[in-house]
C-alpha atoms as one frame of an Amber mdcrd trajectory, in Angstrom:
protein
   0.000   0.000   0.000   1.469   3.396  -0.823   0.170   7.147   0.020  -2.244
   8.869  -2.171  -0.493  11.138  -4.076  -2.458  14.305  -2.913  -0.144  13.466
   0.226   3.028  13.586  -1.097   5.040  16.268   0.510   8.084  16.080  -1.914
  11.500  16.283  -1.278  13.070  15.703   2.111  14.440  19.468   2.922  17.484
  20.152   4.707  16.603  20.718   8.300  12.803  19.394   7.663  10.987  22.615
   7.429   7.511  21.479   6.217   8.079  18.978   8.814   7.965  21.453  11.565
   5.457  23.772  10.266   3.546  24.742  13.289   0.671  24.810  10.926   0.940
  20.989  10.308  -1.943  18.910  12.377  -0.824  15.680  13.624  -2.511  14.199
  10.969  -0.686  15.876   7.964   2.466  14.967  10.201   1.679  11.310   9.687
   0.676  11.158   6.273   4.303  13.147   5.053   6.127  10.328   6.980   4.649
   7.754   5.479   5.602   8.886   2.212   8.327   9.336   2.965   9.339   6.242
   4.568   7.297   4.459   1.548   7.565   6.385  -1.237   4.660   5.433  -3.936
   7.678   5.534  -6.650   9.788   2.886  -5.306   8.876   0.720  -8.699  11.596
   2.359 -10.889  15.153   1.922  -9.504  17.531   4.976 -10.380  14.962   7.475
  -9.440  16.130  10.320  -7.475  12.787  10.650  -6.191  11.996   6.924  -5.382
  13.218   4.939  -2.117  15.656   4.154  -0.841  16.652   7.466  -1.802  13.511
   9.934  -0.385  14.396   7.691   3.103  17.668   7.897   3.227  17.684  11.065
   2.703  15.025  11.845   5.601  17.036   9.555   8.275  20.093  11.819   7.287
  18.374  14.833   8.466  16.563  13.380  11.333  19.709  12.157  12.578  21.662
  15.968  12.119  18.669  17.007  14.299  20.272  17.332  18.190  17.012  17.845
  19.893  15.791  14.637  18.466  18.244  12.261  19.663  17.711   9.748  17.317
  14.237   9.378  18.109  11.584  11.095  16.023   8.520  11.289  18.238   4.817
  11.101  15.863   1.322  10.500  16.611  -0.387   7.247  15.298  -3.416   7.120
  13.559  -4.323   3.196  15.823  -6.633   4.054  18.390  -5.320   1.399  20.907
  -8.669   0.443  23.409  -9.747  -2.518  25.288 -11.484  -5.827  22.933 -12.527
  -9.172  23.576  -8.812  -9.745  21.324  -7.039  -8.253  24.340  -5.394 -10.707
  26.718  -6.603 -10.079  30.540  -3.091  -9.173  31.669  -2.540  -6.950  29.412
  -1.065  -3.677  29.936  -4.286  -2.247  27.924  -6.243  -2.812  31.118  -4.177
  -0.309  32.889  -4.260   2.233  30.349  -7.385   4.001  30.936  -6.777   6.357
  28.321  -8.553   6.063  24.732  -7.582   7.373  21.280  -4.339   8.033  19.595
  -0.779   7.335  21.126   2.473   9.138  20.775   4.763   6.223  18.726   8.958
   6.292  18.963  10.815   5.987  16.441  13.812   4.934  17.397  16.833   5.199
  14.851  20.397   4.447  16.328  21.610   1.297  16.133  23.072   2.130  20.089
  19.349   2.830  21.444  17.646  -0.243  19.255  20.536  -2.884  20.693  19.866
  -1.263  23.979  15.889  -1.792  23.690  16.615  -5.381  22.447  18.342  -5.965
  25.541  16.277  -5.027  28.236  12.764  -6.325  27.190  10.905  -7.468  30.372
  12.226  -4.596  32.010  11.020  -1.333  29.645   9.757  -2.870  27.032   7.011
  -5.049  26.167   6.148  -7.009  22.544   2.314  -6.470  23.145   2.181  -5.779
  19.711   2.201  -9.074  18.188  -0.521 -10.345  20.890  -2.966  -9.073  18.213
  -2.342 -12.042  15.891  -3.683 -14.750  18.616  -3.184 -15.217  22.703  -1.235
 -14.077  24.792   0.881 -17.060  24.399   1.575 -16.156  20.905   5.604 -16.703
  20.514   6.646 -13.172  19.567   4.277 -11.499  22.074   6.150 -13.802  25.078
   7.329 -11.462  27.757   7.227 -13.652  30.635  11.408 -14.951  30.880  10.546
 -18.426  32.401   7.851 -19.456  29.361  10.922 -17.589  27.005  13.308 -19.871
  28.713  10.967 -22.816  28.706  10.509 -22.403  24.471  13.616 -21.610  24.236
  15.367 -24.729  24.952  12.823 -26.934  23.150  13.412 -25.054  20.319  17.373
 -25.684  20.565  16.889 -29.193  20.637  14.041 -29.427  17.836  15.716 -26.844
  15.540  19.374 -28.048  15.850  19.807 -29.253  12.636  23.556 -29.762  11.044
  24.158 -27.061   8.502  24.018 -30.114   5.960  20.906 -31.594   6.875  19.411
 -27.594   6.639  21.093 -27.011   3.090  19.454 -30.170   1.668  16.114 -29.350
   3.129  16.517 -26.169   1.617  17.719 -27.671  -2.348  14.631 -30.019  -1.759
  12.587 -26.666  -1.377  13.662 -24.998  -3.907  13.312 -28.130  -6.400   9.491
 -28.354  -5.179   8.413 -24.992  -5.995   9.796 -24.529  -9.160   7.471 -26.977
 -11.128   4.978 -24.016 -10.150   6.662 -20.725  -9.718   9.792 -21.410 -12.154
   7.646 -22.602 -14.841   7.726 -20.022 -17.697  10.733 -18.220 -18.959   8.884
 -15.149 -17.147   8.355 -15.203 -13.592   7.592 -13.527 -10.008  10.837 -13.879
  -8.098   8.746 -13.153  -4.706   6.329 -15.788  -5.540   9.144 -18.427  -5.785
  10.999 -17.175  -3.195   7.784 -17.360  -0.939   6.594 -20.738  -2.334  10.379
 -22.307  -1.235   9.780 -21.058   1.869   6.918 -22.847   2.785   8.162 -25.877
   1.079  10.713 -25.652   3.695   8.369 -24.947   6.363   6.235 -27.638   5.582
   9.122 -30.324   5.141  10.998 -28.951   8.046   8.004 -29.436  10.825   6.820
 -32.456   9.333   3.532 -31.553   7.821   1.394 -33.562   5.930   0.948 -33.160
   1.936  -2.759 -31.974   2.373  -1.681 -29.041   4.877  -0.190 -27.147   2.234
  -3.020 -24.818   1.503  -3.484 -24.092   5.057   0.120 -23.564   5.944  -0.200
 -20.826   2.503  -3.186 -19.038   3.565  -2.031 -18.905   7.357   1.871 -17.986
   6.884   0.678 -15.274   3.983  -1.618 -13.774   6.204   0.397 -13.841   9.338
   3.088 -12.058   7.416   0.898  -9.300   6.532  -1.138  -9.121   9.758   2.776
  -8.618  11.245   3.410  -6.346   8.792   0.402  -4.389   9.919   1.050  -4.665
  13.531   5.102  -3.802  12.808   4.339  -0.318  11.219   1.193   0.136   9.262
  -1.000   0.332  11.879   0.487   3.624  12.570  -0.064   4.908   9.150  -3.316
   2.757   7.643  -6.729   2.092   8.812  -7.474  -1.627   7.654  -8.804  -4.350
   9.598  -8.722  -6.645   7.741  -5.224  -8.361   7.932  -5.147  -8.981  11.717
  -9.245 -10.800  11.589  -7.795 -12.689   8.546  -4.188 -13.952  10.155  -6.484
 -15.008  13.608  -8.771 -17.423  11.556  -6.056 -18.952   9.317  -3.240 -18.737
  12.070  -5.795 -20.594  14.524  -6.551 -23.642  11.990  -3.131 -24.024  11.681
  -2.624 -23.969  15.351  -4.919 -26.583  15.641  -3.344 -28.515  13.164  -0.126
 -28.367  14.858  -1.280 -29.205  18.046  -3.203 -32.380  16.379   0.437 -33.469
  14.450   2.196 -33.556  17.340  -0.391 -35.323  19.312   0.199 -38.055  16.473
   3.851 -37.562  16.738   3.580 -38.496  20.382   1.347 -41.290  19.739   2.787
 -43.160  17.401   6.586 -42.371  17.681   7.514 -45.120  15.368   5.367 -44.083
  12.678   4.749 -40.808  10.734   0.965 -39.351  10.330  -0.862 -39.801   7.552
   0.732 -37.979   4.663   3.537 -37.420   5.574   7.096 -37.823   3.542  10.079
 -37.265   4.874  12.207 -38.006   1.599  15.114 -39.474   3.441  16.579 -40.661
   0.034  17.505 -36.702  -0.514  17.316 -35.541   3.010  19.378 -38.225   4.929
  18.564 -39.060   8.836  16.129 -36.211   9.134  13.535 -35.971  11.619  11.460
 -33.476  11.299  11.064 -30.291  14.250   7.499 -31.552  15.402   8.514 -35.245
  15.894  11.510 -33.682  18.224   9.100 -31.549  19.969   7.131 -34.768  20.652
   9.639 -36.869  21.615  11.366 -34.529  24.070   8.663 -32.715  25.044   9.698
 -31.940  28.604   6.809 -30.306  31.014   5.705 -28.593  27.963   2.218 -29.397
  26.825   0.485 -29.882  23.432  -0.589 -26.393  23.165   2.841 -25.037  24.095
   4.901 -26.813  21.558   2.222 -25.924  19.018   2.457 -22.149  19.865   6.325
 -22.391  19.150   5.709 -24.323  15.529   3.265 -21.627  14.733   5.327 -18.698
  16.263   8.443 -19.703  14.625   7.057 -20.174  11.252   4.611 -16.701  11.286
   7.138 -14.093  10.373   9.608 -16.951   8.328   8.343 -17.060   5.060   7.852
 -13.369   4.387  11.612 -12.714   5.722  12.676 -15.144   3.444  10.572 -13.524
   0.635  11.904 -10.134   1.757  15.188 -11.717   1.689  15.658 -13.138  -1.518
  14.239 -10.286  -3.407  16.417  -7.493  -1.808  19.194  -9.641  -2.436  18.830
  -9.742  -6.119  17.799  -6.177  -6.202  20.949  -4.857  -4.993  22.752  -7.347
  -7.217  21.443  -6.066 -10.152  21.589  -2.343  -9.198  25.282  -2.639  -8.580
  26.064  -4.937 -11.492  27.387  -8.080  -9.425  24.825 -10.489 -11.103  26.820
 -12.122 -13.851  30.542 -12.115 -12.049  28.360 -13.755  -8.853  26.978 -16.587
 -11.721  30.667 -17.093 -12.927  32.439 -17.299  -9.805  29.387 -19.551  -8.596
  30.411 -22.053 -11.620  33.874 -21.551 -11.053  34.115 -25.535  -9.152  37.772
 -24.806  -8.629  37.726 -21.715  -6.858  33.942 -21.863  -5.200  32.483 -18.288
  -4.388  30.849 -17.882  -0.553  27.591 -16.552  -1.355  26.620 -15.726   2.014
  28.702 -12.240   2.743  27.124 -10.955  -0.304  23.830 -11.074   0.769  24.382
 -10.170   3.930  25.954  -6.728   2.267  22.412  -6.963   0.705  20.675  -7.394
   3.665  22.411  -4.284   5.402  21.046  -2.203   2.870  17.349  -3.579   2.773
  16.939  -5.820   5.905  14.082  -7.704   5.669  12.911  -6.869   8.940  13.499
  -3.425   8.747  11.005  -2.035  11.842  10.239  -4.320  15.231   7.920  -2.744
  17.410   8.001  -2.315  21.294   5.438  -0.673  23.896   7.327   0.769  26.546
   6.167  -0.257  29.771   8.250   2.400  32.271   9.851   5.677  31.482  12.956
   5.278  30.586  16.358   7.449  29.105  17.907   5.813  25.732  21.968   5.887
  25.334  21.165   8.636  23.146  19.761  10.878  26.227  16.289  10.195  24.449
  13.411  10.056  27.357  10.378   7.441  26.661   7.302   7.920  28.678   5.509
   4.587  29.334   2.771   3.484  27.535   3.491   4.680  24.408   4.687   3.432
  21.389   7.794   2.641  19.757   9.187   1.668  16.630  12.983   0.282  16.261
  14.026   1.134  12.726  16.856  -1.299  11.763  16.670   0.135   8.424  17.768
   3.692   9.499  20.294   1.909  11.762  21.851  -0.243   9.546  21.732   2.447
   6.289  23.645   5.226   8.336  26.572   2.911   8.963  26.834   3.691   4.467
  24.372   3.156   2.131  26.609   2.106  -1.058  27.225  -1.728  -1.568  30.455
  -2.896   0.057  31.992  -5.386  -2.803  32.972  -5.330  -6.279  34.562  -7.573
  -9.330  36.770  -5.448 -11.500  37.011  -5.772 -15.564  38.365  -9.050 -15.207
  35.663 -10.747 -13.113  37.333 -10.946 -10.199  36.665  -9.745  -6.850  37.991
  -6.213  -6.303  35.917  -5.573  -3.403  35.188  -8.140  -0.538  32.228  -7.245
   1.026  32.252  -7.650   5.220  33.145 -11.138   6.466  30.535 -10.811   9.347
  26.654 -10.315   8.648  25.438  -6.721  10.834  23.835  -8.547  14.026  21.096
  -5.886  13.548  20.231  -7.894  10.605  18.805 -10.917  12.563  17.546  -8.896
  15.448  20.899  -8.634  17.378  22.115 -12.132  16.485  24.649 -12.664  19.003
  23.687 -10.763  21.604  22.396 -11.457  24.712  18.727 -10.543  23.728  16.177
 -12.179  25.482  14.569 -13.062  21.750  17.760 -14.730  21.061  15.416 -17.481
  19.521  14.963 -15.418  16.670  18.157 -14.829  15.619  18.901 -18.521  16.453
  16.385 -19.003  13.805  17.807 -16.159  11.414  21.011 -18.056  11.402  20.176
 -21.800  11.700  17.242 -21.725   8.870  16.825 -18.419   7.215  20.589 -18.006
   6.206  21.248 -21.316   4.442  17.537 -21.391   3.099  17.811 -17.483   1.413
  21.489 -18.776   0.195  20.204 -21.524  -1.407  17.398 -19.468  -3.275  19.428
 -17.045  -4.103  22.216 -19.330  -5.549  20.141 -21.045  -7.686  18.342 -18.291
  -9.287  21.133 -16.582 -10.191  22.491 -20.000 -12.104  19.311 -19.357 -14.331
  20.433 -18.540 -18.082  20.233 -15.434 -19.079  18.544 -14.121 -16.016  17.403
 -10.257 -16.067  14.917  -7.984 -14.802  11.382  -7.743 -17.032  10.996  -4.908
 -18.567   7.616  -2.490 -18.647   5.720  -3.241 -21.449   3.891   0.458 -21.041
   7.495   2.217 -20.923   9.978   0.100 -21.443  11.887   0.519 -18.607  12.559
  -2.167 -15.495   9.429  -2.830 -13.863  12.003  -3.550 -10.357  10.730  -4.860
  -7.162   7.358  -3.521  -6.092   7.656  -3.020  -2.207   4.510  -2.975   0.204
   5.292   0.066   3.428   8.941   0.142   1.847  10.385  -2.905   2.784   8.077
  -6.491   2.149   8.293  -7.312  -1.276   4.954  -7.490  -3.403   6.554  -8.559
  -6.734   9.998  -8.766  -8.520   9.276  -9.835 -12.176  12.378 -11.275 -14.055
  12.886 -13.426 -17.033  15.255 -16.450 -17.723  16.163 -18.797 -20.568  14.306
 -22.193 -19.604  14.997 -24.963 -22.065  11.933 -26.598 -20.858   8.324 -27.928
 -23.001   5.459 -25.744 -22.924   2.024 -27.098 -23.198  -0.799 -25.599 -25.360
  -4.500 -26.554 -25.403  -6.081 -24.406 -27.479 -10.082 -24.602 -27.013 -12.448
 -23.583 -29.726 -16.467 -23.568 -30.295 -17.750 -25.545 -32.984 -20.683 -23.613
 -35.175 -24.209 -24.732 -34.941 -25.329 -26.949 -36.300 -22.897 -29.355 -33.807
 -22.801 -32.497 -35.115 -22.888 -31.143 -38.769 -19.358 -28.913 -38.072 -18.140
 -31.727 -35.737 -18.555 -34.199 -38.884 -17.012 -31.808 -41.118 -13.832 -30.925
 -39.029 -13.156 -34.703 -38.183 -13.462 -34.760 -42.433 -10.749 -31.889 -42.498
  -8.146 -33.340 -40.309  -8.426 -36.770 -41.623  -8.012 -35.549 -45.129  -4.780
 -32.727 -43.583  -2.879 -35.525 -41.272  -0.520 -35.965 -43.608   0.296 -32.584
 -44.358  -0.054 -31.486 -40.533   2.353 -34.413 -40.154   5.266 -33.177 -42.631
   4.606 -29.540 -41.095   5.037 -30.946 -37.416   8.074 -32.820 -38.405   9.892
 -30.171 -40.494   9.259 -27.819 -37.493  11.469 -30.159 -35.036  10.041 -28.375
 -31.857   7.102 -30.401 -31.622   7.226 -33.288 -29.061   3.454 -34.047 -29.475
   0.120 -33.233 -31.130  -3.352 -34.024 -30.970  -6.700 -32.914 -31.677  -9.696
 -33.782 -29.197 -13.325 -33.375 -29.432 -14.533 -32.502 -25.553 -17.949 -31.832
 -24.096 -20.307 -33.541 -26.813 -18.523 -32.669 -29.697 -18.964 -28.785 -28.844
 -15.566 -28.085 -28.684 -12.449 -28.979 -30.785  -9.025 -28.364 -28.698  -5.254
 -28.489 -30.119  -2.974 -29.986 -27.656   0.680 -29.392 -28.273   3.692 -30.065
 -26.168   6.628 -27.397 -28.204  10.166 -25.880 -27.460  10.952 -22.863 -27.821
   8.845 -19.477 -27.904   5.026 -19.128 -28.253   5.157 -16.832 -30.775   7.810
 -19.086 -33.234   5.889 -21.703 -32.993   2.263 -20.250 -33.894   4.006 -18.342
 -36.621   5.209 -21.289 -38.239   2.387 -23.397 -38.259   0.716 -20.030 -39.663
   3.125 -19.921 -42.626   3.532 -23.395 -43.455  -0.142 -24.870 -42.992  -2.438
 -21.854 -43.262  -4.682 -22.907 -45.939  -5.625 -26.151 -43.389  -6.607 -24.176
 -40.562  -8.749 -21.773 -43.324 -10.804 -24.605 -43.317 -11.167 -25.434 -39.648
 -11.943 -22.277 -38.917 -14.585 -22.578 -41.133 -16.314 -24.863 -39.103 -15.522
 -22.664 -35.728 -16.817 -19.683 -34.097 -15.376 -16.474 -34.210 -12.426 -17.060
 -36.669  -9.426 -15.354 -37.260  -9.591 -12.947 -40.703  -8.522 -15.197 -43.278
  -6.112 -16.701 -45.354  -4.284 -17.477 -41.757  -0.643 -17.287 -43.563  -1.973
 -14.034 -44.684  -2.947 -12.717 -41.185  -0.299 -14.562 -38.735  -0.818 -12.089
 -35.873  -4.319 -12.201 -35.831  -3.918 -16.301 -35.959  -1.475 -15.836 -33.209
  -3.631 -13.418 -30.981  -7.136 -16.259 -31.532  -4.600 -19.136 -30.545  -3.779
 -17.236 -26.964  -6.688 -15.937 -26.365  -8.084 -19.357 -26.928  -5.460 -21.569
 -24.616  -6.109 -22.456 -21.695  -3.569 -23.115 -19.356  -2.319 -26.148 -17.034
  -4.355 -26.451 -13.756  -1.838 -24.354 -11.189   0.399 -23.779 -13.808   2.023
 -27.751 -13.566   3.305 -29.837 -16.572   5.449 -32.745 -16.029   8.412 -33.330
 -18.402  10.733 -36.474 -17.734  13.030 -34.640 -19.613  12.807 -30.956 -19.151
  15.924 -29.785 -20.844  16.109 -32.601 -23.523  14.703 -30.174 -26.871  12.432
 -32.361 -29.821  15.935 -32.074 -31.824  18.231 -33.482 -29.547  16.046 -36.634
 -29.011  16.090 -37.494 -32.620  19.507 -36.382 -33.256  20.253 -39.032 -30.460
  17.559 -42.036 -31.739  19.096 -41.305 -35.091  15.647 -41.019 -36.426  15.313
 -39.793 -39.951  13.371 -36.970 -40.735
């Protein structure tokens, strides 16, 4: 979601002027902000005007400002009041005051680490209670249930680094067939749908969960989103009612898994595969939980499975596409690909993403309610029961905001970017947080997962950023409040079949035209045989009569581009289809070899596609070609 553009306030000025405009209401206050912080031009990299460049730019001066401290002080638009979604010990049913709060937000990396630090003490993560009870994982403030989780979760989510990296290949490889499909695709889509592959295989779900765990973990993401730092900026209530029906299916799904887990120890529920031939030894985190549950019950260890998964995916997502982004702004895409194939001299991946990361960290705001005044490093004073809002991105961006690492003319490195990923990046990984769970996870799962995502698609031929069809400039990553990624369209080479089943209506009278076309392609076999072979992209062909003879499709399985293909047939057998489209409704204008583009436009218009976008090819890369080069069959 970005501003309307009546809002925009325009440049960031030196010093903030129209910021401090005594004449600007609270509510024009918030609305600049936002734009700022999420610019509505953020689609078109190299824009002066766009983010990061409009935020950067407004952290800079926020930062210069001495009587801020670091800590820009705004008034949300949530009106935070007591709900049957409150928890009864919540600090809302102290707070007898209704309406708008005062929110924080906090910008040194000094005052976040310090906030980080001393949860329990100032600082609460109330916030996230929204999404469910107030057992929900990342709303946890009580240190003995932290504790408690905490080392269940060590034991459950131990994994070697091995065992993690081929959960995260097997991923990858099962969300292709779906999101990796066409030469064109949504990089956020894949990287989303590998994540909860991995989810899914790393919990030990069950085949049939998989729509759940999509509709729950995509709406948790947003409702966190929301809860993070839209709710400050946007009125919608619709993410956090969503998340709490989905999140609580799953929850109960959980909970019912590792009741079977516990069980039946020596056997796994119904529908579920491990794949132990690619994933060797593995037990999956919900069997662990089970078997070593300690004095935690059902409902605790299926709080933790949901809690840990809610904000995965979407940081993954968030992950992958920043990564790439910032790859392809600062050129590094095709040296990473060659030093990646380079088996001699093997690239680490990881400190280049992490570089990445710095620059757009996927979770670039957490959010805190302070619980008792307190002073900041900074000398900054928060009053208790307000709001605040760390912002890792401002933290993390004034430490530089160029990309550290670089190849020269040669394709080698000239540059090495930082050994050592920020430990802002992962929510102070390292540190003695109290959430050290979370960067436990951010390490142990995220890091090789994202690595693995990101390795592979840049080992796709000829990979590059889609271009607007309206402008013809990059269409780029399309962000969502400046940081979660929406979309990232790119293209690759695939040497991979495409399927085509083109549908068309047979004229009235029915079984007249029916008779009649059956006539035609009896009588054209042979030629649409000679034209099929002489193309030598065709791997199969068929015509089918469906649904009482009322339709005639044309099912093809063809290398190669759409538009080739149709084009040839066009050319070479145009005066067979003249007289099959006799016999159809709404024909192309005619001769067909006469008129390829219109014959081209009816034959799209007229496909329809593979349910969910899956076609099976035992040999994906093998082309029509190569196969009979290899058979030695004549042509």
């Amino acid at each position: 979601m970005t501003t309307n553009r009546k809002f925009r306030p325009g440049s960031v000025e030196k010093g903030l002027p129209t910021w401090s405009d005594a004449q600007a209401t609270d509510y024009v206050r918030n609305r600049m902000l936002f734009d700022w912080l999420c610019d509505w031009r953020d689609l078109r990299p190299h824009d002066p005007q766009s983010l990061p460049a409009q935020r950067d730019a407004l952290f800079e001066a926020l930062l210069k400002r001495s009587d801020l401290k670091g800590v820009l002080t705004f008034r949300s638009r949530a009106i935070h009041h007591l709900s049957e979604y409150e928890p009864k010990d919540s600090l809302a049913g102290e707070d007898p005051t209704f309406g708008h709060k005062n929110v924080h937000l906090v910008m040194r990396a000094e005052d976040i680490a310090f906030v980080l630090r001393n949860e329990g003490k100032a600082f609460s993560n109330e916030a996230y209670n929204k999404l469910g009870s107030g057992t929900f994982l990342l709303g946890l403030d009580d240190e003995k249930m932290r504790r408690r989780q905490r080392e269940a979760a060590k034991v459950a989510l131990g994994y070697s680094g091995s065992t993690v990296s081929q959960l995260a290949a097997l991923a990858f490889d099962e969300a292709a067939p779906i999101s990796l499909r066409a030469p064109h695709f949504d990089l956020a889509e894949l990287a989303e749908q590998a994540a909860l592959r991995f989810c899914s295989r790393l919990f030990g779900f069950a085949t049939g969960d998989y729509p759940l765990l999509e509709k729950a973990l995509r709406g948790a993401y947003m409702a966190l989103t929301h809860q993070i730092l839209g709710r400050h900026f946007v009125s919608d209530p619709v993410p956090l009612a969503v998340a709490r029906d989905a999140m609580g299916l799953l929850f109960a799904r959980s909970c019912e898994l590792i009741d079977e887990y516990q069980r039946d120890p020596e056997n796994l529920p119904t529908g579920v595969d491990l794949r132990i031939d690619l994933v060797h030894g593995f037990d999956p985190a919900m069997q662990l939980l089970a078997r070593d549950a300690g004095d935690l019950s059902g409902e605790e260890l299926g709080v933790m499975v949901v809690g840990v998964m809610a904000g995965m995916v979407g940081n993954v997502q968030a992950a992958v596409c920043s990564a790439l982004y910032e790859f392809f702004r600062n050129g590094l895409v095709e040296p990473l690909r060659n030093k990646l194939r380079d088996k001699e001299d093997p690239l680490d991946l990881w400190p280049w993403i992490a570089e990445a990361l710095r620059l757009n960290p996927p979770a670039a705001y957490l959010p805190r309610r302070v619980t008792a005044d307190i002073e900041l490093p900074g000398k900054a004073r928060l009053a208790k029961n307000n709001e605040c809002v760390l912002s890792i991105v401002a933290a993390l961006r004034a430490e530089g905001t160029v990309f550290q690492g670089a190849f020269d003319g040669k394709g080698e490195v000239s540059t090495k970017p930082p050994a050592e990923a920020h430990p802002l990046i992962f929510g102070l990984d390292g540190g003695p947080s109290p959430h050290g769970l979370h960067s436990c996870i951010g390490n142990m799962l995220v890091r090789p997962l994202v690595s693995e995502i990101v390795r592979r698609v840049l080992l796709l031929r000829g990979l590059a950023e889609a271009i607007d069809p309206e402008d013809g400039t990059v269409a780029g990553l399309e962000r969502r409040w400046g940081f979660t990624c929406k979309r990232y369209p790119l293209s690759c080479r695939l040497d991979r079949q495409h399927a085509l089943n083109v549908s068309m209506r047979v004229k009235s009278p029915i079984a007249v035209h029916a008779e009649m076309l059956r006539l035609v392609i009896r009588a054209g076999a042979p030629r649409i045989e000679w034209a099929l072979r002489e193309s030598r992209h065709i791997h199969f062909a068929w015509f089918e009569f469906i649904e009482n003879d009322n339709r005639l499709v044309l099912h093809t399985v063809y290398d190669g581009l759409f538009e080739s293909y149709i084009e040839h047939f066009a050319l070479a057998v145009g005066e067979l289809f003249d007289k099959i489209f006799e016999h159809i409704e709404d024909p192309p204008p005619m001769p067909v070899n006469k008129y390829p583009g219109a014959f081209i436009d009816l034959i799209r218009r007229n496909d329809r596609p593979v349910a969910a976008g899956y076609f099976f090819s035992a040999y994906p890369a093998a082309e029509t070609a190569q196969i009979r080069r290899v058979l030695a069959i004549e042509p």
